[in-house]
TORBALUM-426485 format. One line per field, with one value per residue: residue number from 1; chain; x, y, z of N, C-alpha, C, O in turn. Coordinates in steps of 0.001 Angstrom, whole numbers, m for minus. Example, Ala and Ser with C-alpha at 12.3 -4.5 7.8 and 13.67 -1.06 7.14 Angstrom:
! residues 2
vogu: (1 | 2)
sese: (A | A)
n.east: (13190 | 12850)
n.north: (m5690 | m2250)
n.up: (7800 | 7080)
ca.east: (12300 | 13670)
ca.north: (m4500 | m1060)
ca.up: (7800 | 7140)
c.east: (13200 | 12900)
c.north: (m3300 | 30)
c.up: (7800 | 7870)
o.east: (14236 | 13409)
o.north: (m3319 | 1138)
o.up: (8465 | 8039)
This chain:
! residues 189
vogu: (1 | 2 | 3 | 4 | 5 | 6 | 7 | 8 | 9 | 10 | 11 | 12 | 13 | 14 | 15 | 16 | 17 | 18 | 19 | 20 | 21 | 22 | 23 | 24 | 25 | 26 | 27 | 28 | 29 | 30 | 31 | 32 | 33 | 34 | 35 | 36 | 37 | 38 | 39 | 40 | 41 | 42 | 43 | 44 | 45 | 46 | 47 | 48 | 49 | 50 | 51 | 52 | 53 | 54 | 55 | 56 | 57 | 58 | 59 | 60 | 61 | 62 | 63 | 64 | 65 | 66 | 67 | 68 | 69 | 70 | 71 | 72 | 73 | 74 | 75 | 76 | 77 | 78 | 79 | 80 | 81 | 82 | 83 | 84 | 85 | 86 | 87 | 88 | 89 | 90 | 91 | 92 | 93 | 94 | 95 | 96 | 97 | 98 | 99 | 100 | 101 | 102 | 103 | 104 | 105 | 106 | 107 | 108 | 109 | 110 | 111 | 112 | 113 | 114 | 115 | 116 | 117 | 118 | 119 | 120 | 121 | 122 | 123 | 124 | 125 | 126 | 127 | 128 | 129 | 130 | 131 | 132 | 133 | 134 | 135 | 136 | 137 | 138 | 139 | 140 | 141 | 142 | 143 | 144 | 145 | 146 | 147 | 148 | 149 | 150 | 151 | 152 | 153 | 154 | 155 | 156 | 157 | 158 | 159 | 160 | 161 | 162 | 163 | 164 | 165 | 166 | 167 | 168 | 169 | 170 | 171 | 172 | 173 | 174 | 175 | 176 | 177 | 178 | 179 | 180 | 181 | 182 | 183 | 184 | 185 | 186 | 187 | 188 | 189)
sese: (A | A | A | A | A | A | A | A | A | A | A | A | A | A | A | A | A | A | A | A | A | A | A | A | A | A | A | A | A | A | A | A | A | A | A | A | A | A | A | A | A | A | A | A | A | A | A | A | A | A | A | A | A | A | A | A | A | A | A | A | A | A | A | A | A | A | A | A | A | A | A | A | A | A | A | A | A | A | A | A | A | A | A | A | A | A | A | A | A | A | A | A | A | A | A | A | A | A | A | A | A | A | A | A | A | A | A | A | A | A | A | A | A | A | A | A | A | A | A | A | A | A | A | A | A | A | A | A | A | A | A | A | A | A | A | A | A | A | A | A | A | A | A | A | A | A | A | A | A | A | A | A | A | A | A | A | A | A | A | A | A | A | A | A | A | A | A | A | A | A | A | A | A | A | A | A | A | A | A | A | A | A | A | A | A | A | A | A | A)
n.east: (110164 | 110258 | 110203 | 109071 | 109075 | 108195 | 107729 | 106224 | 106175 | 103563 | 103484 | 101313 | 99768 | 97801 | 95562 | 95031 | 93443 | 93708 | 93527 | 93828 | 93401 | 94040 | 91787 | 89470 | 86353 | 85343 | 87044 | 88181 | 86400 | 87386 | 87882 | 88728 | 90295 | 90781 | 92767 | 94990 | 97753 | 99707 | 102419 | 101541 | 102875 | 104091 | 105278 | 104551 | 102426 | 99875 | 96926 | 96787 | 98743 | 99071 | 100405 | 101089 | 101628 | 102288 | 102176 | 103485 | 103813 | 105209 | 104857 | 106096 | 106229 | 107521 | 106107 | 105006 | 107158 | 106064 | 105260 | 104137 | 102559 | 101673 | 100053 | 99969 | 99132 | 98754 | 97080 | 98222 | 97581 | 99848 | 99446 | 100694 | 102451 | 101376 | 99344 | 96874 | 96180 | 94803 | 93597 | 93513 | 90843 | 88224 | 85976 | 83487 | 82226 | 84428 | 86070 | 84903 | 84725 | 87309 | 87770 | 86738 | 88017 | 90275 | 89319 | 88986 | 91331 | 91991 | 90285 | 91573 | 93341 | 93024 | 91675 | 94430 | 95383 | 93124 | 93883 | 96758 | 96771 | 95274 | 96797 | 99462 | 98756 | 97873 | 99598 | 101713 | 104789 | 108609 | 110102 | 113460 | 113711 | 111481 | 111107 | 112245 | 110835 | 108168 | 108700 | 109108 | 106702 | 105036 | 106298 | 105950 | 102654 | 102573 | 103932 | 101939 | 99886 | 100845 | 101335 | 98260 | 97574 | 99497 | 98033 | 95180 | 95410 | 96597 | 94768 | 92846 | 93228 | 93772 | 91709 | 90363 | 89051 | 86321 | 84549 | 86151 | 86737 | 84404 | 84486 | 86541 | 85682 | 83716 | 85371 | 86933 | 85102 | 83801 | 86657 | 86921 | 84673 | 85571 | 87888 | 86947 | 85440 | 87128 | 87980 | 86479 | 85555 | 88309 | 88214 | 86611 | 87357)
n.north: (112839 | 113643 | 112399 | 113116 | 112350 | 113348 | 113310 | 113987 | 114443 | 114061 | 114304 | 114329 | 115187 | 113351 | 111223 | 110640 | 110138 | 108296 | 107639 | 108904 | 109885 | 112587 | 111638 | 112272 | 112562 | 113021 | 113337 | 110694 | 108721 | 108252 | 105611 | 104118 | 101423 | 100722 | 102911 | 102486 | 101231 | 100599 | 100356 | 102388 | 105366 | 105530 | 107397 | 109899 | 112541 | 112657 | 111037 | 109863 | 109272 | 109978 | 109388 | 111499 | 111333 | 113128 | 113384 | 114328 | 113690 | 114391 | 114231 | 116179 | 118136 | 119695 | 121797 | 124064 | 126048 | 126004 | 124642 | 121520 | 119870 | 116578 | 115889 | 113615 | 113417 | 112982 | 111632 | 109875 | 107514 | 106528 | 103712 | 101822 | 103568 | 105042 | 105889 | 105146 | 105384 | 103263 | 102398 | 105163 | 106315 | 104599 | 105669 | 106511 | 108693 | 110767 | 108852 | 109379 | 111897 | 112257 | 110839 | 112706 | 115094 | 114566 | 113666 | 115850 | 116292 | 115214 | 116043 | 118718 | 117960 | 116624 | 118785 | 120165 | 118805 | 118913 | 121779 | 121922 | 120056 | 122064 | 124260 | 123439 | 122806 | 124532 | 126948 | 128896 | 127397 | 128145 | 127115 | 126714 | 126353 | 124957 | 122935 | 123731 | 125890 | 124237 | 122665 | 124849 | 126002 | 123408 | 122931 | 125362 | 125154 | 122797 | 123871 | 125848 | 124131 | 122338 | 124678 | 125120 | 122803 | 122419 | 125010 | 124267 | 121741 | 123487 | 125283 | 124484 | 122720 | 120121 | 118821 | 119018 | 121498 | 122334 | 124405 | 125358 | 123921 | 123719 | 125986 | 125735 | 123182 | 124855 | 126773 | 124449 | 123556 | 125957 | 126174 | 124054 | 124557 | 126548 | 125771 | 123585 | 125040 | 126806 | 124258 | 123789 | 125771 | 126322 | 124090 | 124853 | 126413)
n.up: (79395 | 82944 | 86478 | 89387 | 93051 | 95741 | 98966 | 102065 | 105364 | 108337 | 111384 | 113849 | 117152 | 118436 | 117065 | 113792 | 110340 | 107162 | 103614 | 100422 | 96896 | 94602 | 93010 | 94496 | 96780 | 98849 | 102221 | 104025 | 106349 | 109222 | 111710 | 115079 | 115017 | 112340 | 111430 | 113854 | 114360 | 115413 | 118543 | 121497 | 122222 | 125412 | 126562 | 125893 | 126358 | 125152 | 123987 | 121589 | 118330 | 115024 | 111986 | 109378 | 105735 | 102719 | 99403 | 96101 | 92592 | 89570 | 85946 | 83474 | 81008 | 77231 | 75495 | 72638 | 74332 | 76924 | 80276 | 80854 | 83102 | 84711 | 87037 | 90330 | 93307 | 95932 | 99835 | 102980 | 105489 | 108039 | 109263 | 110470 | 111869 | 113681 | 116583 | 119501 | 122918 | 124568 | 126545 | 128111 | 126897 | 127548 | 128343 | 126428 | 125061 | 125687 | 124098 | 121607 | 121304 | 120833 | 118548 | 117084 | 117082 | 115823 | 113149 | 112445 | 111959 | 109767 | 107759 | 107341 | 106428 | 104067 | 102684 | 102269 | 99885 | 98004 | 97570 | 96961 | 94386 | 93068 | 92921 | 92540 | 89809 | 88038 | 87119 | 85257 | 84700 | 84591 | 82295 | 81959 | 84876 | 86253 | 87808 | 90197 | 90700 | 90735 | 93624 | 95470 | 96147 | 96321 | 99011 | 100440 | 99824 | 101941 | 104014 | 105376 | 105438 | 107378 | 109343 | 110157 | 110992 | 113490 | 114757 | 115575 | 116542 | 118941 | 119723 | 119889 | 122117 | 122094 | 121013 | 123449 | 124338 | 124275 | 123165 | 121598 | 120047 | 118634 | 117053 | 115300 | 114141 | 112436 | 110930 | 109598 | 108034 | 106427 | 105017 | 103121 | 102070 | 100137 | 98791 | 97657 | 95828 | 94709 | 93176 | 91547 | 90071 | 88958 | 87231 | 85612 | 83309)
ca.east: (109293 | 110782 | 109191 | 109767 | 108297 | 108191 | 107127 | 106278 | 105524 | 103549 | 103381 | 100084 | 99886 | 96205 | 95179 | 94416 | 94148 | 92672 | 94306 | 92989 | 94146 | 93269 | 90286 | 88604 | 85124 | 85090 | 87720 | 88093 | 85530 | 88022 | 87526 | 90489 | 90773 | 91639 | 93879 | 95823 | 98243 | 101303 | 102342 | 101339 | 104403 | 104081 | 106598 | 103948 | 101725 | 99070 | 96301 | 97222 | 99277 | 98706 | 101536 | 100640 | 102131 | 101263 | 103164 | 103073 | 105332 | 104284 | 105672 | 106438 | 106443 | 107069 | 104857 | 105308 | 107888 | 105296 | 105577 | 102799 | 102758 | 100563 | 100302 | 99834 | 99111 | 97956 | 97775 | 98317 | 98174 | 101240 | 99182 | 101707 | 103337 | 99816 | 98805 | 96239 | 96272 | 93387 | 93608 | 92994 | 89744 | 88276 | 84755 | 82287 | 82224 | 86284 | 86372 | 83795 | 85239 | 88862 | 88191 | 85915 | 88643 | 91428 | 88699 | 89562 | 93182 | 92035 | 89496 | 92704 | 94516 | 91662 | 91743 | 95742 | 94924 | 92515 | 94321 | 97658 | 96404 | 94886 | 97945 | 100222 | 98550 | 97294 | 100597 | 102853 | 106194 | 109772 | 110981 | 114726 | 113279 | 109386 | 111338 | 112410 | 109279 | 107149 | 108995 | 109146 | 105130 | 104914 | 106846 | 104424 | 101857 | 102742 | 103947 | 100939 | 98524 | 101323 | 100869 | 97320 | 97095 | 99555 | 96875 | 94143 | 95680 | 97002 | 93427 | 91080 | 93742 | 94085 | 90253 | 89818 | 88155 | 84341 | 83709 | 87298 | 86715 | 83143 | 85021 | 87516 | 84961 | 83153 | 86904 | 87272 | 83613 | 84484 | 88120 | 86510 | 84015 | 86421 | 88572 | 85907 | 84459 | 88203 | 88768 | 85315 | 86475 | 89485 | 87556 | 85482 | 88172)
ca.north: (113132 | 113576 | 112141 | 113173 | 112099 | 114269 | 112644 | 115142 | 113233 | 114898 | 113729 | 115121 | 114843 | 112826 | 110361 | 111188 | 108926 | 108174 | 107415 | 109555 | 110604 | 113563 | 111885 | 111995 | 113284 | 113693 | 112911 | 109184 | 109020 | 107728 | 104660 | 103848 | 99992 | 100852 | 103379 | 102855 | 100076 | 100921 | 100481 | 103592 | 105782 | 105482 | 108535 | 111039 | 113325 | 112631 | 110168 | 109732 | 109911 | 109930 | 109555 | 110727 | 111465 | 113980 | 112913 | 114212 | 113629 | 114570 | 113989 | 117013 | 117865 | 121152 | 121948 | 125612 | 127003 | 125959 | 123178 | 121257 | 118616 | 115646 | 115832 | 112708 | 113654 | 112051 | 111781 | 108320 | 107581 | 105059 | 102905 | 100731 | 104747 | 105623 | 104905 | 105497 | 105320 | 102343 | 102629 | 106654 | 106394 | 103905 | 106392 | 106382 | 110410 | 110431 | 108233 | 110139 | 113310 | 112483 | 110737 | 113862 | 116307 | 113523 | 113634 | 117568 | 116801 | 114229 | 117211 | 119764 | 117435 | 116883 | 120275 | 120610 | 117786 | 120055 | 123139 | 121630 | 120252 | 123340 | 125333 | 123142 | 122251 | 125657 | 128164 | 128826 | 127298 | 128487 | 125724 | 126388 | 126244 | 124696 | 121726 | 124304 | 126066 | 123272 | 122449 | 126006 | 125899 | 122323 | 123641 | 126358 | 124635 | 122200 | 124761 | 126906 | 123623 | 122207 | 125470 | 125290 | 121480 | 122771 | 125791 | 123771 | 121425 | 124112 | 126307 | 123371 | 121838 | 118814 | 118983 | 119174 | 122813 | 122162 | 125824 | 126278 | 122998 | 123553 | 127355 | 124985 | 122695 | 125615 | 126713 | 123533 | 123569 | 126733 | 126275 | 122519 | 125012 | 127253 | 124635 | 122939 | 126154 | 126955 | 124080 | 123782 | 126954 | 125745 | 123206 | 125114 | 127164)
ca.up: (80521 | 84147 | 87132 | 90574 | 93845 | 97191 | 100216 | 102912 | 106321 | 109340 | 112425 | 114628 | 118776 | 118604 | 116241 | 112089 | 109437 | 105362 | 101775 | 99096 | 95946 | 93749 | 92766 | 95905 | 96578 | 100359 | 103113 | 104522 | 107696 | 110203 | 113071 | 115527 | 114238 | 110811 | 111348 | 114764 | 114500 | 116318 | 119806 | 122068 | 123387 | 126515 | 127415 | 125161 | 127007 | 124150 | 123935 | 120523 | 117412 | 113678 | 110997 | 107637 | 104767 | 101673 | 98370 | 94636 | 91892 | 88270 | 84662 | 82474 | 78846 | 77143 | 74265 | 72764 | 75204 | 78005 | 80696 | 81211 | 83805 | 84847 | 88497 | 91279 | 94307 | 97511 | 101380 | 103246 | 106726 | 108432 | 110111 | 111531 | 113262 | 113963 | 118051 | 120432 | 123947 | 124258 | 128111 | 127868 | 126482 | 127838 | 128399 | 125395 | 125027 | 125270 | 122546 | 120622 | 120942 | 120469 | 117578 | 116245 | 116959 | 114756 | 112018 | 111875 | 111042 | 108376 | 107255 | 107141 | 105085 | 102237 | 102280 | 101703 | 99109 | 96974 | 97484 | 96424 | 93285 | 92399 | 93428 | 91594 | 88434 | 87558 | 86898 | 84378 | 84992 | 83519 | 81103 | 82695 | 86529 | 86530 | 89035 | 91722 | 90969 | 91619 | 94578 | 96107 | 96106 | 97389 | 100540 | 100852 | 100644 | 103068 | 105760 | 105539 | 106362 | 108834 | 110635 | 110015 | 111783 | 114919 | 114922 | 115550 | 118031 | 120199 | 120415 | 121019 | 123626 | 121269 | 121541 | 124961 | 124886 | 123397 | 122443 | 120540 | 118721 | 117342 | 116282 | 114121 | 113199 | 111221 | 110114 | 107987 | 106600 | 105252 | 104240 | 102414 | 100299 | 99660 | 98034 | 96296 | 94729 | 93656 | 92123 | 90610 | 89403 | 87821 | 86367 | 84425 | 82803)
c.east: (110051 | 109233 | 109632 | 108391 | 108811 | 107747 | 107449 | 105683 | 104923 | 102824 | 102185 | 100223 | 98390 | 96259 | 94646 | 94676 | 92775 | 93555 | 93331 | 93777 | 93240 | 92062 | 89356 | 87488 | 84764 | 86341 | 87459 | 87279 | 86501 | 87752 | 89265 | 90719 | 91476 | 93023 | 94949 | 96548 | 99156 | 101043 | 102244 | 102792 | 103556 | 104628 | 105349 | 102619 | 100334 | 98534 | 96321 | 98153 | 99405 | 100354 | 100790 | 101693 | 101300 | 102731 | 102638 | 103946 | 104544 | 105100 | 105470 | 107023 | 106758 | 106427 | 104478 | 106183 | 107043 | 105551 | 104449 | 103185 | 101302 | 100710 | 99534 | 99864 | 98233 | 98816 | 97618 | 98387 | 98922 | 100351 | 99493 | 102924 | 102287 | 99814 | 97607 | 96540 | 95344 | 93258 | 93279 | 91607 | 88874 | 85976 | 84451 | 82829 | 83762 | 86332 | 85729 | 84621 | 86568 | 89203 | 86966 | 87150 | 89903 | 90722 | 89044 | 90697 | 92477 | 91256 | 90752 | 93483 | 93969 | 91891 | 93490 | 95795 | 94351 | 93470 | 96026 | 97298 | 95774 | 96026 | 99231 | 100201 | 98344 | 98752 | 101631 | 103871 | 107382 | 110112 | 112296 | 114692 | 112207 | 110400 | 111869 | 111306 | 107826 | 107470 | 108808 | 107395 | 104494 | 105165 | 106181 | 103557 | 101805 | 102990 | 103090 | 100107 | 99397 | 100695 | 99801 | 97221 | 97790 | 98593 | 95682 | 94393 | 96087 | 95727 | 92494 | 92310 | 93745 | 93142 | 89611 | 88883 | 87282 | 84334 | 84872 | 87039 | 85583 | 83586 | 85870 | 86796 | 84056 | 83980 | 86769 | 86391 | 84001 | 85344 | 87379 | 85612 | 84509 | 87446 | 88118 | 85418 | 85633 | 88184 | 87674 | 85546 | 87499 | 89245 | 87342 | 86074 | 88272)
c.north: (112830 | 113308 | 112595 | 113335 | 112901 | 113844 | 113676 | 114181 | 114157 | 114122 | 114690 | 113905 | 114245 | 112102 | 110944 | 110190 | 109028 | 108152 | 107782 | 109693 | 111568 | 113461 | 111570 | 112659 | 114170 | 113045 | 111501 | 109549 | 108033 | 106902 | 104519 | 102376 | 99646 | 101507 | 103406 | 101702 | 99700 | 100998 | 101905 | 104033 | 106403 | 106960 | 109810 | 111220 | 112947 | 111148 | 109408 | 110313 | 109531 | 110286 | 109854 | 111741 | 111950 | 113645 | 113226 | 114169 | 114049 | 114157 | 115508 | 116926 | 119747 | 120890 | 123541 | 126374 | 126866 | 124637 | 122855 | 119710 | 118126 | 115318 | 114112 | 113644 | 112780 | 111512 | 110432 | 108487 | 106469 | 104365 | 102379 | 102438 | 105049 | 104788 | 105742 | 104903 | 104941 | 102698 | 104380 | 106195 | 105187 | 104589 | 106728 | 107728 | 110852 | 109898 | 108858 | 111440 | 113820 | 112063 | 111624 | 114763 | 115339 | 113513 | 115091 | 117585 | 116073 | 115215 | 117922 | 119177 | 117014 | 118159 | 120724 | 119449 | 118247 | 121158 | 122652 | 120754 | 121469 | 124391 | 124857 | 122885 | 123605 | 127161 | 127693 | 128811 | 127578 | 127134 | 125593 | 125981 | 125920 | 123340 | 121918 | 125283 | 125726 | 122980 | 123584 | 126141 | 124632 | 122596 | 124878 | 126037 | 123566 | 122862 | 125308 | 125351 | 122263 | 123002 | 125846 | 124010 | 122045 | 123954 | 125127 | 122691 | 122361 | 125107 | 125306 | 122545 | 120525 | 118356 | 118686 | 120362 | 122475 | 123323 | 126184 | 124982 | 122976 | 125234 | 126551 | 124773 | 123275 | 126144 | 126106 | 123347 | 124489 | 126975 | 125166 | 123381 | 125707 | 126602 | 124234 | 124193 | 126557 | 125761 | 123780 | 125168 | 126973 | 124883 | 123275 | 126403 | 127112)
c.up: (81805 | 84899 | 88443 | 92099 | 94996 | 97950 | 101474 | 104317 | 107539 | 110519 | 113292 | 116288 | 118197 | 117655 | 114915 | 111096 | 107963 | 104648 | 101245 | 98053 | 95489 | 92956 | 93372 | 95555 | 98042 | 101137 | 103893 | 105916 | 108563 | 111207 | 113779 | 115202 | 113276 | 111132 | 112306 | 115165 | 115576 | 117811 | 120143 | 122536 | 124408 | 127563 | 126856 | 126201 | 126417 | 124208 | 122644 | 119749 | 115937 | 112826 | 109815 | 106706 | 103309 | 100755 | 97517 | 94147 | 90319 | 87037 | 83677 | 81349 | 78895 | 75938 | 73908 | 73400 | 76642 | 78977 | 80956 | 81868 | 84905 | 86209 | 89171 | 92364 | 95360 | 99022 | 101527 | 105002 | 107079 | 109566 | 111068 | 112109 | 113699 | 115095 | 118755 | 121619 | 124795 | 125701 | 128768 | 127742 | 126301 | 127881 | 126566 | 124564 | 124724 | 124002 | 121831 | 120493 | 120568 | 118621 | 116222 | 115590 | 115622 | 113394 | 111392 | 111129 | 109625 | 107315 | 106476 | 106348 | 103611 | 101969 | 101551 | 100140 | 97721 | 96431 | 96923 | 95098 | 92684 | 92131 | 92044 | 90150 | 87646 | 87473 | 85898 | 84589 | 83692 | 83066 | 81935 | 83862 | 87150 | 87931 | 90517 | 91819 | 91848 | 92886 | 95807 | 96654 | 96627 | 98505 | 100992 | 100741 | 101516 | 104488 | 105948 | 106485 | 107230 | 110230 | 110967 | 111483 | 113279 | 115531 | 116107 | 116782 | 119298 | 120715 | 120586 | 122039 | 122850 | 121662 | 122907 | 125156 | 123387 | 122684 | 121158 | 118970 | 117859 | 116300 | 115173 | 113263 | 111821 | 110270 | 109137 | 107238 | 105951 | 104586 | 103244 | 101250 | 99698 | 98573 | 96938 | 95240 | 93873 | 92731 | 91048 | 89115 | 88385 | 86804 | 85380 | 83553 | 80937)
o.east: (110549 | 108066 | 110837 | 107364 | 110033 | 106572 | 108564 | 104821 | 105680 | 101777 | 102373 | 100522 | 97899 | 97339 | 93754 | 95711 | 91649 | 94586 | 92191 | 94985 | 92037 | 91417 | 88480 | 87345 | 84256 | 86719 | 86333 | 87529 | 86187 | 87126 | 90391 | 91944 | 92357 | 94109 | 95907 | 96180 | 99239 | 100030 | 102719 | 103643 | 102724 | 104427 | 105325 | 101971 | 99474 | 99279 | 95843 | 98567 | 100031 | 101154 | 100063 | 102349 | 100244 | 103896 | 101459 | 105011 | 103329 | 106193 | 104336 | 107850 | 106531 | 106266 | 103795 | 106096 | 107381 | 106026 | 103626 | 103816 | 100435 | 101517 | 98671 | 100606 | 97206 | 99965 | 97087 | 99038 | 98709 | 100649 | 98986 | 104020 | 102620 | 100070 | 97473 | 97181 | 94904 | 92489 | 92820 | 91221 | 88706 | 85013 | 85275 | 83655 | 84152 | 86621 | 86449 | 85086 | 86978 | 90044 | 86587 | 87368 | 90117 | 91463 | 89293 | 91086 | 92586 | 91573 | 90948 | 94270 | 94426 | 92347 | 93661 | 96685 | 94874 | 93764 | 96414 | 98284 | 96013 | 96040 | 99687 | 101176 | 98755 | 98483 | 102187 | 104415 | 107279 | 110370 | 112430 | 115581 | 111861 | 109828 | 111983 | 110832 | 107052 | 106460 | 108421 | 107217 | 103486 | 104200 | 106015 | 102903 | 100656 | 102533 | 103126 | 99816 | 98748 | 100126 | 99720 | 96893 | 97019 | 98357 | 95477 | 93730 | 95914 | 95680 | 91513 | 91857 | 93678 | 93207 | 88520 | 88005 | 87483 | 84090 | 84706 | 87102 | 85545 | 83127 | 85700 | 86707 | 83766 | 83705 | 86553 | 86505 | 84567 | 85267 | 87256 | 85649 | 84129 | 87636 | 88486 | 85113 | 85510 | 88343 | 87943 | 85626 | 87507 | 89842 | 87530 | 85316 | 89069)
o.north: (111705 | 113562 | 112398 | 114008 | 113039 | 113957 | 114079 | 113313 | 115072 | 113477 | 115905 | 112730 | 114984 | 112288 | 111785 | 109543 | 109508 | 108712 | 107332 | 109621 | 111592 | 114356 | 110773 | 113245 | 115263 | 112025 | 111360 | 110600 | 106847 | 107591 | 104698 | 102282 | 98799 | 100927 | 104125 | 101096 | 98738 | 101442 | 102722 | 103316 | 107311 | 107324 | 110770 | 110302 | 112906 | 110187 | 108273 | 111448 | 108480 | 111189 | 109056 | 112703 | 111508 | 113635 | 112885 | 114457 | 113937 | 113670 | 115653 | 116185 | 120626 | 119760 | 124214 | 127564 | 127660 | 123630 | 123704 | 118773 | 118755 | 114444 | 113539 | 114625 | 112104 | 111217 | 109727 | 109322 | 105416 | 104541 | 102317 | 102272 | 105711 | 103584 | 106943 | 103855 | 105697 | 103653 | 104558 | 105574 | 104709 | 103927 | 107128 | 107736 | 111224 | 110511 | 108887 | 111817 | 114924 | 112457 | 111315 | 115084 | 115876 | 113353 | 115378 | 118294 | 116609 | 115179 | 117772 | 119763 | 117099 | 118506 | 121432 | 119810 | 118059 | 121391 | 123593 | 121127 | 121621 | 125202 | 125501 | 122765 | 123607 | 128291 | 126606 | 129901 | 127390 | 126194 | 124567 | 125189 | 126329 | 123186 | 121162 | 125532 | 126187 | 122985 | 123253 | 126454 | 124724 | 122546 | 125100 | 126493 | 123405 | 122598 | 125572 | 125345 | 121314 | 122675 | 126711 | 124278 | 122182 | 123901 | 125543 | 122735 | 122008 | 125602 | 125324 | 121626 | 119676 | 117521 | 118197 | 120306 | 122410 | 123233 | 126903 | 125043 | 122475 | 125519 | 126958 | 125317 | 122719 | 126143 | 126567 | 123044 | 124247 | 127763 | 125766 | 123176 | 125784 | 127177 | 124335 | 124084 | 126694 | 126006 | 123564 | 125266 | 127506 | 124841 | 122533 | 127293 | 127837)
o.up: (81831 | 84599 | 88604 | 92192 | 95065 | 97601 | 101804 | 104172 | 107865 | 110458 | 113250 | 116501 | 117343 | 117095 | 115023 | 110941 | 107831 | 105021 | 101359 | 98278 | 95748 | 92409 | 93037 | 94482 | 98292 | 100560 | 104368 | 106506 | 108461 | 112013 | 113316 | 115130 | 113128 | 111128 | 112021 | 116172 | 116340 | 118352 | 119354 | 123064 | 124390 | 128721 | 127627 | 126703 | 127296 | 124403 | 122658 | 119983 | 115797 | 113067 | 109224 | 107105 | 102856 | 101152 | 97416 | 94692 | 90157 | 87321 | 83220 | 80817 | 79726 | 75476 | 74680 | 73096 | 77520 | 78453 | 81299 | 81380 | 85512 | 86524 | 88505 | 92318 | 95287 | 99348 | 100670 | 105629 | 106479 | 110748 | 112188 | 112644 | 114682 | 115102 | 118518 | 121541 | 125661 | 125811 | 129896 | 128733 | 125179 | 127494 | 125743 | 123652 | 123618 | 122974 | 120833 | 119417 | 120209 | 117812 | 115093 | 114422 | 114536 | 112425 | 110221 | 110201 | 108522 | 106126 | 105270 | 105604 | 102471 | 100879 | 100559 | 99370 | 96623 | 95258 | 96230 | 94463 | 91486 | 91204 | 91099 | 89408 | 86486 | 87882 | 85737 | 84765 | 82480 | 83818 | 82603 | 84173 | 88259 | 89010 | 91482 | 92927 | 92687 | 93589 | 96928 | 97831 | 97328 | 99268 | 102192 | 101679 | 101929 | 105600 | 107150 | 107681 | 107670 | 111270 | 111840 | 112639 | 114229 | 116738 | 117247 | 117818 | 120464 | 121840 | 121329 | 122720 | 123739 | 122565 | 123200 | 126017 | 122174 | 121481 | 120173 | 117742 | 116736 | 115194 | 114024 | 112162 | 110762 | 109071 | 108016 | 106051 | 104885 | 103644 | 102176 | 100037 | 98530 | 97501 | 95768 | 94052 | 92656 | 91535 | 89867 | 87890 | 87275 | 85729 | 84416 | 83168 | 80341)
């Protein structure tokens, strides 16, 4: 049995944070206490910033000419790189709404969470090449909901614009049932 770990790290302008693994139920509900350890940079334009990190590694077997592998997966946030900008948001509403729009990333990353266990556990890999396989498909799905998270900061203004961020906010409800119904889906195979 091979094991191999991938650590994918993504850095977000605003604050995001939760530890899950694949047997989550819902996304971590985020406060700035828990998750914002780290000194603020000072030099950054941004009222915040969130470190996290998406990691799976699995163990493979073959069995018939088939590979079949036992996936890990899970996101983490770096606490101690994780900052806010306590002196920013200092107003009630500010704080409320910054750390709404930071709950989005943590949303978008449950979601890459689902959708990369589903993605990865569910295809038939080559016996000679299932370990650049798997990898090739990790890196796609990581760039897709990278360029999903800079998406989402650059049309709500790193939620500064109200009307673009409640357009997101319905975004990730429906990407989140979309997910769930796949992998319910997969489930029940």
């Amino acid at each position: 049995m091979k094991k191999l770990l991938i650590p994918i790290i993504f850095l977000l302008a605003l604050p995001l944070t939760f530890g899950f693994r694949q047997d989550y139920t819902e996304p971590v509900q985020i406060n700035w206490e828990t998750y914002y350890k780290a000194k603020a940079d000072d030099n950054s334009p941004f009222f915040a910033l969130t470190a996290m990190r998406w990691q799976y590694s699995y163990e493979s077997s073959v069995y018939r000419n088939r590979v079949i592998i036992k996936l890990k997966n899970e996101v983490t946030i770096d606490k101690n790189r994780s900052w806010v900008k306590w002196d920013k948001i200092k107003n009630p509403q500010v704080s409320a709404d910054l750390l709404h729009h930071e709950q989005g990333h943590v949303n978008i990353q449950y979601i890459l969470l689902s959708e990369a266990e589903r993605v990865l556990k569910n295809r038939n890999y080559s016996v000679k090449n299932y370990k650049a396989q798997i990898s090739q498909l990790a890196n796609e799905v990581s760039s897709y909901f990278d360029t999903m998270q800079r998406n989402y900061d650059e049309e709500t203004e790193h939620g500064s614009n109200h009307k673009m961020q409640a357009r997101w906010d319905q975004i990730i409800r429906d990407k989140t049932e979309e997910s769930r119904a796949a992998s319910l889906a997969e489930a029940g195979k």
